[in-house]
C-alpha positions as a Markdown table, in Angstrom:
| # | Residue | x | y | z |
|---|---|---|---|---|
| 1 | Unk | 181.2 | -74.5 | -54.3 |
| 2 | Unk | 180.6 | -76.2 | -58.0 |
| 3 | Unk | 178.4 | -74.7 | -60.1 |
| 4 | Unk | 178.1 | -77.4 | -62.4 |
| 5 | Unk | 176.3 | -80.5 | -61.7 |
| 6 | Unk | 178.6 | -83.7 | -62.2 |
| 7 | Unk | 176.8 | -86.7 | -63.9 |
| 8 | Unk | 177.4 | -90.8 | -64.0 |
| 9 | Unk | 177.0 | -92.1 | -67.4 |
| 10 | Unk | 174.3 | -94.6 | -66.9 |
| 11 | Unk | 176.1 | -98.0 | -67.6 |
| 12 | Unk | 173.5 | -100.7 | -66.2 |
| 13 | Unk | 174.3 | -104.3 | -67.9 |
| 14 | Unk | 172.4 | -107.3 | -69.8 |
| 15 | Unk | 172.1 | -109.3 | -66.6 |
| 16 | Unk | 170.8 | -106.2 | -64.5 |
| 17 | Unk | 167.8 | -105.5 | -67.2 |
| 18 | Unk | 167.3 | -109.3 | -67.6 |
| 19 | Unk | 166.6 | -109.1 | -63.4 |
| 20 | Unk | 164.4 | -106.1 | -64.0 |
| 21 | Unk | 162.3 | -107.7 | -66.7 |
| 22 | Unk | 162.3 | -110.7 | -64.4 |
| 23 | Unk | 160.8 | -108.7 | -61.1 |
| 24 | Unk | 158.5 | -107.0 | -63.4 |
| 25 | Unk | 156.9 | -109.8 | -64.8 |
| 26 | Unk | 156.6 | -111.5 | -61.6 |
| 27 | Unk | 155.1 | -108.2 | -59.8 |
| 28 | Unk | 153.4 | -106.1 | -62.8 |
| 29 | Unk | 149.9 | -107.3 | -62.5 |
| 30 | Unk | 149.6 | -107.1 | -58.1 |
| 31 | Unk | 147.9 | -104.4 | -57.1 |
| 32 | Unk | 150.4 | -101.8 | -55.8 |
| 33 | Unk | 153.0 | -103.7 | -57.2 |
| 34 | Unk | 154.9 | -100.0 | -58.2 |
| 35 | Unk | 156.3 | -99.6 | -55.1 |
| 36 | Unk | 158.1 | -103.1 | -55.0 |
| 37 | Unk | 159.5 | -102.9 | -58.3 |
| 38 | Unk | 160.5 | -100.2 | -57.8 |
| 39 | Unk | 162.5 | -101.1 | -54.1 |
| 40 | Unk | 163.7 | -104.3 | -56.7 |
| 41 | Unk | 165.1 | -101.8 | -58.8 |
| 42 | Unk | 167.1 | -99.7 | -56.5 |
| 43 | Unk | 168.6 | -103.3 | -54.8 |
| 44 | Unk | 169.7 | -104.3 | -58.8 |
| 45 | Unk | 171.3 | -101.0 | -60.0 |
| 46 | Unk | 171.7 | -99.1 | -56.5 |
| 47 | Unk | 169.6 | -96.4 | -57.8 |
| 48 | Unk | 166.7 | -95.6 | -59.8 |
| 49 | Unk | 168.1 | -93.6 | -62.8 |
| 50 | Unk | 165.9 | -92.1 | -65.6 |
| 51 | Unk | 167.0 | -95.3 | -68.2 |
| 52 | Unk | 165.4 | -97.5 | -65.8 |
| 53 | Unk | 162.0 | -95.6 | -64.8 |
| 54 | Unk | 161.6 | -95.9 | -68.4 |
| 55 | Unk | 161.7 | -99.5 | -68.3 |
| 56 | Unk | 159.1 | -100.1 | -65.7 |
| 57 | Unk | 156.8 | -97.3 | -67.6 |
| 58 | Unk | 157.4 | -99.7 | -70.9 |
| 59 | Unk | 156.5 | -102.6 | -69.2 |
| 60 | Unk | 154.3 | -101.7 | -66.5 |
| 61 | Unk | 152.5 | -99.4 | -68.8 |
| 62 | Unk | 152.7 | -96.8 | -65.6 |
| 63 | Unk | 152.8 | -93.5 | -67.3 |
| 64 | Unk | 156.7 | -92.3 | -66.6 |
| 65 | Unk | 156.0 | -89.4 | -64.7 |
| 66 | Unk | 154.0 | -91.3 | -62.3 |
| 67 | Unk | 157.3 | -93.4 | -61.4 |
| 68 | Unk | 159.1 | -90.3 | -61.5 |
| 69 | Unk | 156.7 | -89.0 | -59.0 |
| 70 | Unk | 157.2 | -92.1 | -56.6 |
| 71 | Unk | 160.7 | -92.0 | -57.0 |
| 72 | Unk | 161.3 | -88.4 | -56.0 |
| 73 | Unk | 158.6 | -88.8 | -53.3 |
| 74 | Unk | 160.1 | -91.2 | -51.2 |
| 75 | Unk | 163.3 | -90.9 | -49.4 |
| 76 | Unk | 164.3 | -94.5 | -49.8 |
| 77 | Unk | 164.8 | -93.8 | -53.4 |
| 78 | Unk | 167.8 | -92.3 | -55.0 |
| 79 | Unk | 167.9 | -90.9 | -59.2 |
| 80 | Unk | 171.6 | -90.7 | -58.2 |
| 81 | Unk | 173.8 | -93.6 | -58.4 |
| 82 | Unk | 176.2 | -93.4 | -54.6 |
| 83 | Unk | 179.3 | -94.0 | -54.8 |
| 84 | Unk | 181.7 | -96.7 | -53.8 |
| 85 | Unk | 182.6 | -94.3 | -50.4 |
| 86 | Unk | 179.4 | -93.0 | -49.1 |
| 87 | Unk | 179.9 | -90.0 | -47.1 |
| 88 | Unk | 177.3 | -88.9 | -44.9 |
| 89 | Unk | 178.1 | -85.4 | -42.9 |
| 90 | Unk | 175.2 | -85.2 | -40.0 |
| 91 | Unk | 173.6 | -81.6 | -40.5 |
| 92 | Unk | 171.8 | -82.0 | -37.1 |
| 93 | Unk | 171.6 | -79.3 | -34.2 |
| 94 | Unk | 174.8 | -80.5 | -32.1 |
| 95 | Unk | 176.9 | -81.2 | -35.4 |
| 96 | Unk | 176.1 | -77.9 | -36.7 |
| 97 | Unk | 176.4 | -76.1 | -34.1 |
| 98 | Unk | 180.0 | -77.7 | -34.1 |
| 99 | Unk | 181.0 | -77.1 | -37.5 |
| 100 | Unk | 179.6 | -79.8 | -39.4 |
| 101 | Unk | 177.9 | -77.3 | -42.1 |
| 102 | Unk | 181.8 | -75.6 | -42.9 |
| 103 | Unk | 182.9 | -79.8 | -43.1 |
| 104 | Unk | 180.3 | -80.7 | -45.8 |
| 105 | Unk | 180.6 | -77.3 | -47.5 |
| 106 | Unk | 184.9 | -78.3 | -47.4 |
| 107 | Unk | 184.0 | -81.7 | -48.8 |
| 108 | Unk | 181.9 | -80.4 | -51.9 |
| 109 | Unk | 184.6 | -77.9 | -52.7 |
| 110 | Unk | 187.5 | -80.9 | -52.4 |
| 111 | Unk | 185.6 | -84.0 | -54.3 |
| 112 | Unk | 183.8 | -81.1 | -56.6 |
| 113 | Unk | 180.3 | -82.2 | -55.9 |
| 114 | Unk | 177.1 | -80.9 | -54.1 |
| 115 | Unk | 175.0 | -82.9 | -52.0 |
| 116 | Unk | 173.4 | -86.1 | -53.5 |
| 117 | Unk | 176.1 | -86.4 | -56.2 |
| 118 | Unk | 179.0 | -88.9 | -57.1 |
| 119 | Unk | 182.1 | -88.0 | -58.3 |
| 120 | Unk | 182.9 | -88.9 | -62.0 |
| 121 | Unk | 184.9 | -91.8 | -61.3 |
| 122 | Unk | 182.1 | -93.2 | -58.8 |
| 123 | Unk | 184.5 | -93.3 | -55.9 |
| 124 | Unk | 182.7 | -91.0 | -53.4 |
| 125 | Unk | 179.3 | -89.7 | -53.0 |
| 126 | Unk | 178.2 | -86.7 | -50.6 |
| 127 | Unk | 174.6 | -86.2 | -48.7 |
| 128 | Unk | 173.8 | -84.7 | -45.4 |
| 129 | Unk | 171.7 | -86.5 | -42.9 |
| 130 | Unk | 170.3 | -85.2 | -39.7 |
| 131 | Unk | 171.2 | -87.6 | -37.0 |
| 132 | Unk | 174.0 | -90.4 | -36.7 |
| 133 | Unk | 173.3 | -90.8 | -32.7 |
| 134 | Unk | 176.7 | -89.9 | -32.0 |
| 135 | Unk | 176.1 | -86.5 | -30.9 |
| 136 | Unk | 178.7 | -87.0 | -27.8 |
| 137 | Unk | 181.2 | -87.1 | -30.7 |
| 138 | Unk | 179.9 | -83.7 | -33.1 |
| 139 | Unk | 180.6 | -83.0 | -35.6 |
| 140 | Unk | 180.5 | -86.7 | -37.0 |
| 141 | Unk | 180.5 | -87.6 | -40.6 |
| 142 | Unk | 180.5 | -91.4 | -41.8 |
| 143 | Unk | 182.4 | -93.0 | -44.9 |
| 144 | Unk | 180.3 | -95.9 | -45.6 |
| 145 | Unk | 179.2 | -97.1 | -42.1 |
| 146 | Unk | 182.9 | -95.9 | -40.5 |
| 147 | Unk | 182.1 | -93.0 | -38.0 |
| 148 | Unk | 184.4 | -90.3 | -37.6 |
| 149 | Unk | 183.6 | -87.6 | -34.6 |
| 150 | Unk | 185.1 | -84.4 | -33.3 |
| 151 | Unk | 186.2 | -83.2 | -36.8 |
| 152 | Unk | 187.5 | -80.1 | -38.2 |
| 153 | Unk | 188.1 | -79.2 | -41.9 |
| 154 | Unk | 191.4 | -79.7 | -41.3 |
| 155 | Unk | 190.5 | -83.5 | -40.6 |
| 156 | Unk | 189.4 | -83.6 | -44.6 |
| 157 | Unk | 192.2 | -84.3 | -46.6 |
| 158 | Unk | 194.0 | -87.3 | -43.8 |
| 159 | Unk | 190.0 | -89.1 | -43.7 |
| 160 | Unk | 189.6 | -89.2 | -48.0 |
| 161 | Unk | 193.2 | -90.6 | -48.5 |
| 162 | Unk | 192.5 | -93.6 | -46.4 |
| 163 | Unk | 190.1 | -94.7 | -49.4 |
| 164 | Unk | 192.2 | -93.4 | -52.5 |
């Protein structure tokens, strides 16, 4: 398993802070407006890194750990940008008891990650979630919104070269 957390350089654009400003201005003075600029914000960069809390604080005037707080609070929110292949191993009771805890410890060995990260070159992203509805099918991962069921590790290697 990596030791070493892997980090995306933050590289938001001109037009994507110009939309920020924009929902900001429009929201910033409704009460509770934090958590809809905030939802704005994830839908404009796909996630809610630190450079952009930092906005919203600056023009919000919301104290930056506040945001932070919200952000980290609430599922819906990610401080992790996903990756172009989102991979999503189900960690529930009949996928575990299947294997599906030895299949998303194999994928964060092969793409180098741990759960919630993106690989360096923001192809693929890794999480665990606890129920896909296809537990007829455990263990079942997904690669976007591509199910894949009655896996083994061995399954790995064939699934991630269909989106290299």
């Amino acid at each position: 398993m990596p030791e070493k957390k892997q980090t995306v350089p933050f590289s938001g654009t001109k037009e994507q802070e110009e939309a920020l400003l924009q929902v900001i201005a429009e929201q910033k003075d409704e009460p509770g407006a934090l958590m809809p600029i905030l939802q704005k914000a994830q839908d404009i960069y796909g996630y809610l890194p630190m450079e952009v809390q930092k906005i919203i604080s600056d023009e919000t005037e919301i104290p930056l750990e506040k945001i932070y707080g919200v952000a980290t609070f609430y599922s819906q929110f990610s401080l992790s940008p996903k990756g172009k292949y989102r991979i999503s191993v189900c960690l529930g009771t009949a996928c575990y008891v299947k294997g599906s805890g030895d299949i998303y410890n194999a994928l964060m060995e092969k793409l180098g990650i741990v759960g919630g990260e993106c690989t360096p070159d923001g192809k693929f992203s890794l999480d665990a979630c606890r129920c896909v509805g296809a537990c007829g099918l455990a263990p079942v991962m997904m690669v976007n919104d591509e199910v894949y069921g009655r896996l083994t590790v061995d399954d790995i290697d064939e699934i991630l070269a269909k989106y290299e």
